[in-house]
MARBA-3410 file (N, C-alpha, C, O; in Angstrom, 1 decimal):
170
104.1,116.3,113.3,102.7,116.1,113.5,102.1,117.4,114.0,102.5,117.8,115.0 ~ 101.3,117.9,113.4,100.0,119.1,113.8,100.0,118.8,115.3,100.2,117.8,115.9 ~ 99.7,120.1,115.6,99.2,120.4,116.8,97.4,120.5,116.9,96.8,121.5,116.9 ~ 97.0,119.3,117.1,95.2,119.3,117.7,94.6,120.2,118.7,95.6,120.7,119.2 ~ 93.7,120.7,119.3,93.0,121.2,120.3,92.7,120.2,121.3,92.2,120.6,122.4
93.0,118.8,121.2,92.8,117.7,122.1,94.1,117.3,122.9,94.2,116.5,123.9 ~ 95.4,118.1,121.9,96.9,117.5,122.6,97.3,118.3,124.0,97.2,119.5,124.1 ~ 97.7,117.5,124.9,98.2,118.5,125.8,99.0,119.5,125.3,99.1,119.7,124.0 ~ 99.6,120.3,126.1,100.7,121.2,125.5,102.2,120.7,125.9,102.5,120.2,127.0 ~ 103.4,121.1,124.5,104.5,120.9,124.5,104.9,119.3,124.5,106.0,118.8,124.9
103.9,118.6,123.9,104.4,117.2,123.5,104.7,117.0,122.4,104.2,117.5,121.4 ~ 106.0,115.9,122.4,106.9,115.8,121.1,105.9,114.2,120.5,106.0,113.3,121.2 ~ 105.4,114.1,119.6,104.6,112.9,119.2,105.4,111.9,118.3,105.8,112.3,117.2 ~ 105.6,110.8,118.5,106.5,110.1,117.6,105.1,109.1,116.8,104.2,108.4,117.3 ~ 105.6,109.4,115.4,104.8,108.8,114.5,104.6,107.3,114.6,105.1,106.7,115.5
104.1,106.8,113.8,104.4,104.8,113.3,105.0,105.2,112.0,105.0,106.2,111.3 ~ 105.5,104.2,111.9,106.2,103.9,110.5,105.5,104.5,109.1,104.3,104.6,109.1 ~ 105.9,104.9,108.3,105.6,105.3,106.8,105.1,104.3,106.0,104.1,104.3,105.4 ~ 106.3,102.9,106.2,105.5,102.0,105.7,104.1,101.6,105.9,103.5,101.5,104.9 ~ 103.8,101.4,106.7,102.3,101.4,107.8,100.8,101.6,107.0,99.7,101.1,107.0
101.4,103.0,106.0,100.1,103.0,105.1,100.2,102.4,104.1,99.1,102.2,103.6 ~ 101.5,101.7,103.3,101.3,100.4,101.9,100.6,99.5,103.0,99.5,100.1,103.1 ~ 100.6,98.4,103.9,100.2,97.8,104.5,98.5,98.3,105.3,98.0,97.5,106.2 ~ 97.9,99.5,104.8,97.0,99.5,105.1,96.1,99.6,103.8,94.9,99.2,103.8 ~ 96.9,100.2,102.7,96.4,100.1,101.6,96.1,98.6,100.7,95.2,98.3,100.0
97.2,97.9,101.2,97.1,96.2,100.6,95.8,95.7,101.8,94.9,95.0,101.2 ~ 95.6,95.8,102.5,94.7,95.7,103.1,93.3,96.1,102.9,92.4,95.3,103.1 ~ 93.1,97.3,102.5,92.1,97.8,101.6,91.9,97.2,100.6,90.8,96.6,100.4 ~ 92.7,97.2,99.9,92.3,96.8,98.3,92.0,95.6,98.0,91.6,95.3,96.9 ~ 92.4,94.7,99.1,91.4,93.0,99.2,90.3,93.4,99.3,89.7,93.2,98.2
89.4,94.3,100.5,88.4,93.9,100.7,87.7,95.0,100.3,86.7,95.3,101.0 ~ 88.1,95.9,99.3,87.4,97.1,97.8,87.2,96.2,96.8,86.3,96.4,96.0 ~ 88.0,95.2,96.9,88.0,94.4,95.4,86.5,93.4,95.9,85.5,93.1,95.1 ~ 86.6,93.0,97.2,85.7,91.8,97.5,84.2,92.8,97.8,83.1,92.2,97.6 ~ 84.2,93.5,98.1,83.4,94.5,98.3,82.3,95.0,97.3,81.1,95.1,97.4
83.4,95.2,95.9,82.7,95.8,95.0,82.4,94.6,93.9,81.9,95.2,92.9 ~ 82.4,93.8,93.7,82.6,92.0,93.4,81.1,91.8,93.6,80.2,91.7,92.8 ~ 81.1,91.8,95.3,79.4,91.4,95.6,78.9,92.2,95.3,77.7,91.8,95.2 ~ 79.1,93.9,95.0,78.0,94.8,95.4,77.5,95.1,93.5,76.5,95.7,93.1 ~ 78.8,94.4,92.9,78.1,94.3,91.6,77.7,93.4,90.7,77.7,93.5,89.5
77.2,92.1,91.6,76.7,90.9,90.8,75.5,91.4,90.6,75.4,91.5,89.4 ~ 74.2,91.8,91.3,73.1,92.5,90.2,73.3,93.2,89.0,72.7,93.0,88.0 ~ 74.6,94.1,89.2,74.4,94.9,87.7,75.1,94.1,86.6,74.5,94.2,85.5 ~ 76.4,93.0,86.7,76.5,92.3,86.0,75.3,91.1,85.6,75.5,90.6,84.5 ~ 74.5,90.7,86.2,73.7,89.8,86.2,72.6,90.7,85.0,72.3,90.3,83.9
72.0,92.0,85.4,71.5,92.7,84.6,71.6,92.7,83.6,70.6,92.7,82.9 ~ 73.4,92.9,83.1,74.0,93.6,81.9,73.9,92.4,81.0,73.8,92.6,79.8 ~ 74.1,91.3,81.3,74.3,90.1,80.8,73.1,89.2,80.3,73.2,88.4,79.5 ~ 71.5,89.6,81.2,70.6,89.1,80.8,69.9,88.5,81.4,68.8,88.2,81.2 ~ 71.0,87.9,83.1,70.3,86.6,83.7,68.8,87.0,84.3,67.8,86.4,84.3
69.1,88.5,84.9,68.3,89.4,85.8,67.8,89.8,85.4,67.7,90.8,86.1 ~ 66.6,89.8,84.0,65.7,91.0,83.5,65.1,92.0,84.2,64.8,93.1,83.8 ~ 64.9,91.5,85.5,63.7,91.8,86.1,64.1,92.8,87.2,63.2,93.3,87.8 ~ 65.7,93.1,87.7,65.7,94.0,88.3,66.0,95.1,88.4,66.8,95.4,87.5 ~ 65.7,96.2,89.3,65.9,97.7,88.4,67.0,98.0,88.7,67.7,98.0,89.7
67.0,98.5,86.8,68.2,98.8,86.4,69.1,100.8,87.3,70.2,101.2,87.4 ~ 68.3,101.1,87.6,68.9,102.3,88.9,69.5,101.6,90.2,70.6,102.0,90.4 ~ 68.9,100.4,91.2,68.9,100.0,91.6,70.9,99.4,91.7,71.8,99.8,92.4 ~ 70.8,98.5,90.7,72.1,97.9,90.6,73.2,98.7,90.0,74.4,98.4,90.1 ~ 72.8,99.6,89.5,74.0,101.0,89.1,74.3,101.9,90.4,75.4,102.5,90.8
73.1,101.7,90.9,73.7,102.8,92.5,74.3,101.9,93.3,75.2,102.3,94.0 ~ 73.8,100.3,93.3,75.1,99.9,94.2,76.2,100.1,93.9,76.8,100.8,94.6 ~ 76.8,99.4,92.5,77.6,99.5,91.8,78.8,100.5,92.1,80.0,100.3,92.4 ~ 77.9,102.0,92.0,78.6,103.1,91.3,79.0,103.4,93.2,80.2,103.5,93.5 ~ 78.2,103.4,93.9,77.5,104.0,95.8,79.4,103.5,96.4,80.2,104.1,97.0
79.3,101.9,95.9,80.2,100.9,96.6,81.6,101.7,95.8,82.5,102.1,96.5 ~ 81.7,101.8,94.8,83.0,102.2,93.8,83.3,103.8,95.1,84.2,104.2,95.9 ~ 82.1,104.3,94.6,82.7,106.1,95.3,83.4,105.8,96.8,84.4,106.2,97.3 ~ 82.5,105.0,97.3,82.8,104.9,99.2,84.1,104.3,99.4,84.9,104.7,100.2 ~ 84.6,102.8,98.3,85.9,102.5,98.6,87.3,103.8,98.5,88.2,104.0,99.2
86.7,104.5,96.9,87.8,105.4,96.7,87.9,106.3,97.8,89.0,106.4,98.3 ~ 86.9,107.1,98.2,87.2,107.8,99.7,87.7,107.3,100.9,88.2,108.0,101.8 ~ 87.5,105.7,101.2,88.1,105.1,102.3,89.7,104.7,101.8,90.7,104.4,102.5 ~ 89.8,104.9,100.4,91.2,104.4,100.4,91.7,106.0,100.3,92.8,106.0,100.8 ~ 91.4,107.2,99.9,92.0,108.4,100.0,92.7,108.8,101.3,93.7,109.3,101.6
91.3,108.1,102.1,92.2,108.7,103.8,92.7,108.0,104.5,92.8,108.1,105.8 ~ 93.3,106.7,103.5,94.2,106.1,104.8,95.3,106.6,104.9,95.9,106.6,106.0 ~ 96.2,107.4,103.7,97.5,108.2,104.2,97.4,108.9,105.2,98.4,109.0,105.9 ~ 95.8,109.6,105.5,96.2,110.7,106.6,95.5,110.3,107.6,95.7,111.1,108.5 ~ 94.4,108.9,107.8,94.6,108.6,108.9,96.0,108.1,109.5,96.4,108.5,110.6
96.6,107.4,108.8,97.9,106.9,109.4,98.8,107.8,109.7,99.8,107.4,110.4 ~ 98.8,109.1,109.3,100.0,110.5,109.4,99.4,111.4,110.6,99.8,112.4,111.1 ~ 97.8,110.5,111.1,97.6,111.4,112.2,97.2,110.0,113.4,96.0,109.9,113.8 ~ 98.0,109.0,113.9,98.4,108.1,114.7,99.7,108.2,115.3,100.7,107.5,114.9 ~ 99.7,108.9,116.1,101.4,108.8,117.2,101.3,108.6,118.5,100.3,108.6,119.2
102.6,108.4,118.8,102.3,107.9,120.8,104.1,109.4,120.9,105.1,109.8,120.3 ~ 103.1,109.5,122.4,104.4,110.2,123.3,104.0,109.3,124.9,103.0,108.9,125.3 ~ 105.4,109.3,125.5,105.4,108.4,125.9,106.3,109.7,127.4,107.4,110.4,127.2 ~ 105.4,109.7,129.0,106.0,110.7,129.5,106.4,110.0,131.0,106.6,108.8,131.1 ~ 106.6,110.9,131.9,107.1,110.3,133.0,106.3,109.4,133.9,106.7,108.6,134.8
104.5,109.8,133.4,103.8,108.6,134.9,102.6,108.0,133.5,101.8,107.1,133.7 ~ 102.8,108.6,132.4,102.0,107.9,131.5,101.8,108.1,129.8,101.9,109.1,129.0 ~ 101.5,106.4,129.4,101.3,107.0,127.8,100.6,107.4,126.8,99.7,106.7,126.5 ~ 100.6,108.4,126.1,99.8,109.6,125.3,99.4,108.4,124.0,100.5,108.1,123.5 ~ 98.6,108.0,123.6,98.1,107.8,122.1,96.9,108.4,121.5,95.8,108.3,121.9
97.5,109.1,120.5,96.7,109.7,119.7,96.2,109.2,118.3,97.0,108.5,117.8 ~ 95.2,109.4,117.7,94.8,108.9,116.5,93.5,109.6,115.5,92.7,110.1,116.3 ~ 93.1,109.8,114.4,91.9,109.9,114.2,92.2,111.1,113.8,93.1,111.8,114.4 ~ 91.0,111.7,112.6,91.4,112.9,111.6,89.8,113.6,111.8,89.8,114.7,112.3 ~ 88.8,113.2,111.6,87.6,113.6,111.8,87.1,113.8,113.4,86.8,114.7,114.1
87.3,112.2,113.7,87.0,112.0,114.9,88.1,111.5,115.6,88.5,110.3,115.5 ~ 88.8,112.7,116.5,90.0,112.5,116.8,89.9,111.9,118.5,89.0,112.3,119.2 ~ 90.9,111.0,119.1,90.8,110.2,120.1,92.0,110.5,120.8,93.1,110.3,120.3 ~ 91.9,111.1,122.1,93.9,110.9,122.7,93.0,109.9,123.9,91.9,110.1,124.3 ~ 94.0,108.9,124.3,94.4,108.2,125.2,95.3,108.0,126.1,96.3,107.3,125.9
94.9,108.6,127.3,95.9,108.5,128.8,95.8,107.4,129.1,94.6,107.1,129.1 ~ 97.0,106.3,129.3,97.0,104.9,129.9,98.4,105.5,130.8,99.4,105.9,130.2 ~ 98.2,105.4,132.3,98.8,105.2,133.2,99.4,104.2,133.3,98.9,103.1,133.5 ~ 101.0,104.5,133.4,101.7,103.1,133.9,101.4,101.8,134.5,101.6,100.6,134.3 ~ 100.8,102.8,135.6,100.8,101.8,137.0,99.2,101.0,136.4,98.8,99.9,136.8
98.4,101.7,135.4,97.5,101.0,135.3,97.5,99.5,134.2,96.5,99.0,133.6 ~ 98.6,99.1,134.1,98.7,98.5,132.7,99.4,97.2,133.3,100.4,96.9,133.9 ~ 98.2,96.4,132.8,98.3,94.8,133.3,99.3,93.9,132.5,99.9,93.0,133.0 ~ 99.3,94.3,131.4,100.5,93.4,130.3,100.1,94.6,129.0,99.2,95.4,128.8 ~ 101.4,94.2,128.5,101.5,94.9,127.2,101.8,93.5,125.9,102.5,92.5,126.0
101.0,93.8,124.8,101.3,92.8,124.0,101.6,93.3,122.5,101.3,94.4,122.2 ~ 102.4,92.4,121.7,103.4,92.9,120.2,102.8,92.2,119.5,103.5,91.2,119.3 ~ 102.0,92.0,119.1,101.5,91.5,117.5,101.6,91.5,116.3,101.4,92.6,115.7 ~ 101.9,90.6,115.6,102.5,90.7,114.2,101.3,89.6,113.5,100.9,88.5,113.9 ~ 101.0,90.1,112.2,100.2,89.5,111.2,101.6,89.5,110.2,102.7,90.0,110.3
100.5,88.5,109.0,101.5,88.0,108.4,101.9,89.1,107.2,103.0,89.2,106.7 ~ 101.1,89.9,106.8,101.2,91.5,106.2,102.2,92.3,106.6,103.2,92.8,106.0 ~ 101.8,92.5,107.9,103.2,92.9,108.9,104.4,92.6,108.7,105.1,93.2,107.9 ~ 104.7,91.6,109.4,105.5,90.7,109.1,106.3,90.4,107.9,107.3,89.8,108.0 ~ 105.9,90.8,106.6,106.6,90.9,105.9,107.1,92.9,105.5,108.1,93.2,105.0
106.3,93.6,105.9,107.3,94.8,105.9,108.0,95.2,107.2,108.4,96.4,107.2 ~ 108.3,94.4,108.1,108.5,94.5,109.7,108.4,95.0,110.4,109.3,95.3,111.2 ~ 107.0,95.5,110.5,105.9,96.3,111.6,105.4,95.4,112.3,105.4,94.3,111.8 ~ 104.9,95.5,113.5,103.9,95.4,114.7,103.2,95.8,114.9,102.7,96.5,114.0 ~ 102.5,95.6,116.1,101.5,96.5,116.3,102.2,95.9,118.4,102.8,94.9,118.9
101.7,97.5,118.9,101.3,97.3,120.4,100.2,97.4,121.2,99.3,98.3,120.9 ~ 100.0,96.6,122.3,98.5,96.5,122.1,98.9,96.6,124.1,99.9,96.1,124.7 ~ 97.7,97.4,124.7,98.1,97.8,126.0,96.9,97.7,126.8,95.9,98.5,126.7 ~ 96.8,96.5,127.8,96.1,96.3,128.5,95.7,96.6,129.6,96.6,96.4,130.4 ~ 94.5,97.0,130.1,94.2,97.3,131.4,93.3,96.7,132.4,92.7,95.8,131.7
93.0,96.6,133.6,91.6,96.2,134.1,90.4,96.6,133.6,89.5,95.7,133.5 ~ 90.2,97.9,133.1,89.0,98.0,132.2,89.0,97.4,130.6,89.9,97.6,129.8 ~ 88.1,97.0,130.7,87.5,96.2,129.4,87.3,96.9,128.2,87.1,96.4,127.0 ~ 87.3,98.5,128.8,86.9,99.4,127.6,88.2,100.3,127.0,88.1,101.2,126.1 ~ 89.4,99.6,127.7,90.4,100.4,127.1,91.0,99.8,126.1,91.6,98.8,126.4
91.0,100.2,124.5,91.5,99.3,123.7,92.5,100.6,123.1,92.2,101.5,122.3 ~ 93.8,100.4,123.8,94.7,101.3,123.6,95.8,100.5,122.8,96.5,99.7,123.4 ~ 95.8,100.8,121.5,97.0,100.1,120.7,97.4,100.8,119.9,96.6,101.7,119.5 ~ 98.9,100.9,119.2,100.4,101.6,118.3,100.2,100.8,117.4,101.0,99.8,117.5 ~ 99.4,100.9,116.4,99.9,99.8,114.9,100.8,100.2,114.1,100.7,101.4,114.1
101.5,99.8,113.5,102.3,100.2,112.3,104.0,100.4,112.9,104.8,100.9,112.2 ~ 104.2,100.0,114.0,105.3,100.5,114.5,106.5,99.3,113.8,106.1,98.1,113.5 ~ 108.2,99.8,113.6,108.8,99.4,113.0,109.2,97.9,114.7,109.2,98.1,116.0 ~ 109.4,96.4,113.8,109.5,95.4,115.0,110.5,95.7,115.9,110.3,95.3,117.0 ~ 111.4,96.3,115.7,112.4,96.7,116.4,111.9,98.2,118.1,112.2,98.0,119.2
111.1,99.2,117.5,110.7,100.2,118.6,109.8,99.4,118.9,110.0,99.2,120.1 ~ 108.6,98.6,118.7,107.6,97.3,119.3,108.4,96.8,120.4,107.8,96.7,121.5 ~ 109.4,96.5,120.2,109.8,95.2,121.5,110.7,96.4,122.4,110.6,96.5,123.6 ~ 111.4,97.2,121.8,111.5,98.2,122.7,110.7,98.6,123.6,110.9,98.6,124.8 ~ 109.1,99.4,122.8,108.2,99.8,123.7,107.9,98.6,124.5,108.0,98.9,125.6
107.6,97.4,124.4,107.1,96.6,125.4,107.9,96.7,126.7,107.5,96.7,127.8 ~ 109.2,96.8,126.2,110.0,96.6,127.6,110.3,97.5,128.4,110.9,97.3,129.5 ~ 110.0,98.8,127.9,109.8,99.7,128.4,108.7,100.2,129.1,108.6,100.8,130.1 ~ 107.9,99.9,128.0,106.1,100.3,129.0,106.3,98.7,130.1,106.3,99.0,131.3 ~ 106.4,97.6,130.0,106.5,96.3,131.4,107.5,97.3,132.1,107.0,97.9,133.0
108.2,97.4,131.9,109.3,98.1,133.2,109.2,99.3,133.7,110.1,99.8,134.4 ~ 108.1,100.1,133.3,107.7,101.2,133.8,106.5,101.0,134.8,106.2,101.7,135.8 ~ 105.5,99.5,134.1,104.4,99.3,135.0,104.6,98.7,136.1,103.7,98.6,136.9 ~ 105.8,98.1,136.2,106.4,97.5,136.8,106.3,98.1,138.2,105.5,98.0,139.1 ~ 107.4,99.1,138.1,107.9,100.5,138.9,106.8,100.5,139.7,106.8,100.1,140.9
105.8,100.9,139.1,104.8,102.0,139.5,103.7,101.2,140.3,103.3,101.6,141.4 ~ 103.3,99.6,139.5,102.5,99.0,140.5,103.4,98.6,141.8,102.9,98.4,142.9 ~ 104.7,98.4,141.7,105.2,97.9,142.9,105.4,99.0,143.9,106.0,98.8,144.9 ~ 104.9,100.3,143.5,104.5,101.5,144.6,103.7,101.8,144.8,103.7,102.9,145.4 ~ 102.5,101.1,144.6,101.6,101.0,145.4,101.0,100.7,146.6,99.8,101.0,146.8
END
């Protein structure tokens, strides 16, 4: 994984799974398909006759607007997902994410109220998780998607028994 201007220094970053992007791409492409479906019933309705009346620029730029934006959202999910990792250190855990607008997240052990493993049913059939890490603030939505189910239940028992530690030293 690249070294950002946002990473501390000398962190080893462990990725999510490879699989992680077919499962974000089948995920796309339901809702490219349902997407572009609605965004082109004017121009089919046009093309066909029902619609005389609406302009014909109009229903080609949805059309064509909705077609360009899905193919650019589906281009960058390989490298959003190749730029999502956690390092994980002695008093807290690193998640990083995000290619344009890049995001790292310090979640302190001792700050972490439960940790939760989630699995959808997408997931679930290539045997990824997701980790999902709770705090007292409301505004920390710190979660690991794509991770293989096996390092998921690891990390949980490891981040609970680290938070463990740390709140019972307080």
């Amino acid at each position: 994984m690249r070294s950002e201007p946002i990473d501390p220094p000398e962190i080893s970053w462990i990725r999510v799974a490879p699989k992680y992007v077919t499962v974000r791409l089948i995920g796309w492409s339901v809702s490219a398909l349902f997407s572009l479906a609605i965004l082109s019933i004017p121009l089919i309705l046009l093309l066909t006759g029902v619609w005389p009346g609406f302009p014909a620029w109009l229903a080609w730029l949805l059309a064509g607007g909705a077609l360009v934006l899905q193919l650019w959202i589906g281009l960058l999910i390989p490298r959003q997902v190749r730029a999502i990792g956690y390092a994980e250190r002695d008093e807290d855990l690193l998640i990083r994410q995000g290619i344009f607008f890049q995001r790292l997240m310090v979640v302190p052990y001792g700050r972490m109220q439960y940790v939760d493993v989630a699995v959808g049913p997408l997931e679930r059939a290539f045997k990824l998780a997701s980790v999902k890490l709770h705090t007292a603030s409301p505004q920390t939505n710190a979660s690991i998607p794509g991770l293989p189910a096996e390092e998921a239940a690891r990390l949980r028992e490891q981040l609970s028994a680290r938070g463990q530690a740390r709140l019972a030293g307080l």
